[in-house]
C-alpha positions as CSV (number, residue, x, y, z in Angstrom):
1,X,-212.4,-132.0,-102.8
2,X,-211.9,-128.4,-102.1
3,X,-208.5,-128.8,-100.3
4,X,-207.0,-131.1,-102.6
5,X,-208.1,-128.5,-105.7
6,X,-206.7,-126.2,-103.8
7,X,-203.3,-128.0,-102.8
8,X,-203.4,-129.0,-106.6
9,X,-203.1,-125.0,-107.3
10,X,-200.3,-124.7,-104.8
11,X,-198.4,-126.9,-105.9
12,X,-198.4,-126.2,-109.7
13,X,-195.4,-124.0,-110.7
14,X,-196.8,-121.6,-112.8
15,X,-194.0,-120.3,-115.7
16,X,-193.8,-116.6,-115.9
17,X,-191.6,-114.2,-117.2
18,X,-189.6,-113.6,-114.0
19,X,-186.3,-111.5,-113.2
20,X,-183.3,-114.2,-112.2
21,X,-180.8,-112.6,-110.2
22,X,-176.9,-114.5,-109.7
23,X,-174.5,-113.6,-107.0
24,X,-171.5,-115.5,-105.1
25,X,-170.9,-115.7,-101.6
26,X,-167.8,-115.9,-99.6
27,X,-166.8,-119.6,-100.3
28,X,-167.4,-119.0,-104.1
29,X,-171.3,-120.9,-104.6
30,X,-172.9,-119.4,-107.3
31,X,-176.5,-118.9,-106.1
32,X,-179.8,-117.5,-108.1
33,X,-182.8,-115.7,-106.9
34,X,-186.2,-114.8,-108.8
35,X,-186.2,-111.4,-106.8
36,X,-184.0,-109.1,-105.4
37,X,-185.2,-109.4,-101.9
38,X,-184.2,-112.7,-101.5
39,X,-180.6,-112.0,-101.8
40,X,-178.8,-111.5,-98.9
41,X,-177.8,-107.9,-98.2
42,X,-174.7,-108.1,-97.9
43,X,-174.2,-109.4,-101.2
44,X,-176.9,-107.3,-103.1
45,X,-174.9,-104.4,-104.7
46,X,-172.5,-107.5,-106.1
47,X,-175.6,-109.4,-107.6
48,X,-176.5,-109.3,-111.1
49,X,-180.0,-109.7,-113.0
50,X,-179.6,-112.4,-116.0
51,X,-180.3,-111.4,-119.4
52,X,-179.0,-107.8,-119.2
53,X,-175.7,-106.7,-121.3
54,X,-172.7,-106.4,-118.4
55,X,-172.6,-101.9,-118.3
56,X,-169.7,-101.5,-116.0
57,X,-167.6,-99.3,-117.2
58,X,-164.0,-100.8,-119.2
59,X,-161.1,-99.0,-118.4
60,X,-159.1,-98.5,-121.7
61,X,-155.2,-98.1,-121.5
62,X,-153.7,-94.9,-123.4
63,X,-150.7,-95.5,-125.5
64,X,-151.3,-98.8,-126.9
65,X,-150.7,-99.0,-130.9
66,X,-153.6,-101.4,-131.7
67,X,-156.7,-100.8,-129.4
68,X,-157.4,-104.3,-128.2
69,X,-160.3,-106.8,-129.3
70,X,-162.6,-107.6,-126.7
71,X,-163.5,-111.5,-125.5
72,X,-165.0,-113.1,-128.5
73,X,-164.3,-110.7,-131.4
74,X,-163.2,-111.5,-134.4
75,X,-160.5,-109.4,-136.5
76,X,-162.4,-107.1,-137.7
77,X,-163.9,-106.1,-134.1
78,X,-166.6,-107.6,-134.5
79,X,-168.8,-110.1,-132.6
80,X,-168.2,-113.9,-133.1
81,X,-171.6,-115.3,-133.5
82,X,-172.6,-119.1,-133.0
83,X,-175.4,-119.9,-134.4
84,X,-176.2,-116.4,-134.7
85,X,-176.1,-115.9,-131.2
86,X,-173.0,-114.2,-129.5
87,X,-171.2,-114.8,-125.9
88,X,-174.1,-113.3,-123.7
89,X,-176.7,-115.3,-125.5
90,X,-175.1,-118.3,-125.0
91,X,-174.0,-117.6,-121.6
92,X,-177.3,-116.4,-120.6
93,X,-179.3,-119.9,-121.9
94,X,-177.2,-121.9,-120.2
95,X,-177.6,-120.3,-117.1
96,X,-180.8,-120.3,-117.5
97,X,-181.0,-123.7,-118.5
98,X,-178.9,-124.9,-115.6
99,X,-181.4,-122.6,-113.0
100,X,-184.3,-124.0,-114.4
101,X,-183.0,-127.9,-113.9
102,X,-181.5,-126.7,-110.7
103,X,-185.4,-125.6,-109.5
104,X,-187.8,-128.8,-110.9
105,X,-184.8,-131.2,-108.7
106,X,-185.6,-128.9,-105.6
107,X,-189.0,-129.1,-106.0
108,X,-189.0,-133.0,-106.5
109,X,-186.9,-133.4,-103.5
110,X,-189.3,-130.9,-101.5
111,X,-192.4,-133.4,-102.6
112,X,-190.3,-136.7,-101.9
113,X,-189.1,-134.8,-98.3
114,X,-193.3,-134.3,-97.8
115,X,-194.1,-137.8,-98.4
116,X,-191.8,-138.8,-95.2
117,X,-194.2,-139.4,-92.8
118,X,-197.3,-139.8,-93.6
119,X,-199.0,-141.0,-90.6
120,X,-201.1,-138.1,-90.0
121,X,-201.7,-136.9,-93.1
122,X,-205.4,-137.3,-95.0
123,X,-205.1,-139.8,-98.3
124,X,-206.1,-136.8,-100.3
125,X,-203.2,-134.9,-99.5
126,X,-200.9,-138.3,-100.2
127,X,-202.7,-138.7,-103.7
128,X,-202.3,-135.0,-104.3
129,X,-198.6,-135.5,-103.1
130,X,-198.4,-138.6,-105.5
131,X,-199.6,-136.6,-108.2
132,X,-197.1,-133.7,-107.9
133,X,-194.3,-135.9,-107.9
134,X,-195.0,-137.3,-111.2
135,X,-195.2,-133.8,-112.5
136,X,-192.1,-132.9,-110.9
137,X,-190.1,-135.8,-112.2
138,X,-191.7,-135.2,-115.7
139,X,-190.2,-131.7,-115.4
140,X,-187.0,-132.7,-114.4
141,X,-186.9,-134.9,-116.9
142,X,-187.8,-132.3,-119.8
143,X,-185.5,-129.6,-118.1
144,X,-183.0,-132.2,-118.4
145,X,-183.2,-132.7,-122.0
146,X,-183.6,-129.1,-122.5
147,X,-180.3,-128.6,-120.8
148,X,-178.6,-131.9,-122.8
149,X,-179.9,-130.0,-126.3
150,X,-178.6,-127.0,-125.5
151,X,-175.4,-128.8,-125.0
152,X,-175.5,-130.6,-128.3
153,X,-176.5,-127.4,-130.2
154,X,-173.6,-126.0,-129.0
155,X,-170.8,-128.5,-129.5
156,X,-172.4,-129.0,-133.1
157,X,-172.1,-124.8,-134.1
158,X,-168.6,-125.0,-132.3
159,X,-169.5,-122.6,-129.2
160,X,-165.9,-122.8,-127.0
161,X,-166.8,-124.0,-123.2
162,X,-166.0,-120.8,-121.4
163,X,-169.5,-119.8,-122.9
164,X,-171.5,-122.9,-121.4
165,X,-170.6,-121.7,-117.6
């Protein structure tokens, strides 16, 4: 009863406030850690942490007559807002969204991939298995619909696509 409690543990995802980090590799795959150290070094000082404002600097050309409006501002300079949420927001939920989907179908597929042979494994463990996969699909299926409201939030308040990526 001990194990099972315990595998029971191990196997519940706990939800926490974590740090998501993105970064593309050489044959252009976006890919997403929870910490830095499980980015690949080579590509470490080109990954970026989710949720923070882009601070590189801009490089502004002298001479022009009218300084020029950034991405997604309106005439008056400034920010077009959705919903009351601008680009980054948007941006940033949907990546979000997607990461979080992306994570609850690994984790399935990691339970279904355990369940493959289970000639030497104790019934416990198989229940326990069981179990967890119903919980994964169950969060699959609400990431799912989490993702498909975002969506339908955004095409009803008119958010253009380039901010869905």
């Amino acid at each position: 009863m001990k194990k099972l409690l315990v595998l029971l543990l191990l196997l519940y995802p706990l939800t926490a406030a974590a740090e998501t980090y993105q970064w593309t590799d050489e044959r252009g795959t976006v890919n997403f850690a929870d910490d830095l150290g499980q980015v690949p070094k080579k590509y470490r000082k080109k990954a970026r942490r989710l949720g923070q404002e882009d601070t590189s600097p801009r490089v502004i050309e002298s001479g022009a007559a009218e300084p020029a409006k950034a991405k997604g501002e309106d005439a008056q300079g400034a920010k077009k807002l959705y919903g009351g949420k601008d680009e980054t927001v948007w941006r940033r939920e949907f990546l979000q969204a997607e990461f979080n989907l992306k994570n609850a179908q690994t984790d399935l597929a990691t339970l279904k991939g355990r369940l493959a042979d289970t000639s030497r494994m104790p019934r416990s463990e198989y229940l326990a298995i069981q179990n967890s996969i119903k919980y994964a699909e169950d969060r699959v299926q609400a990431q799912q619909q989490k993702l498909d409201q975002l969506r339908e939030s955004a095409d009803r308040l008119g958010v253009p696509p380039e901010y869905r990526k």
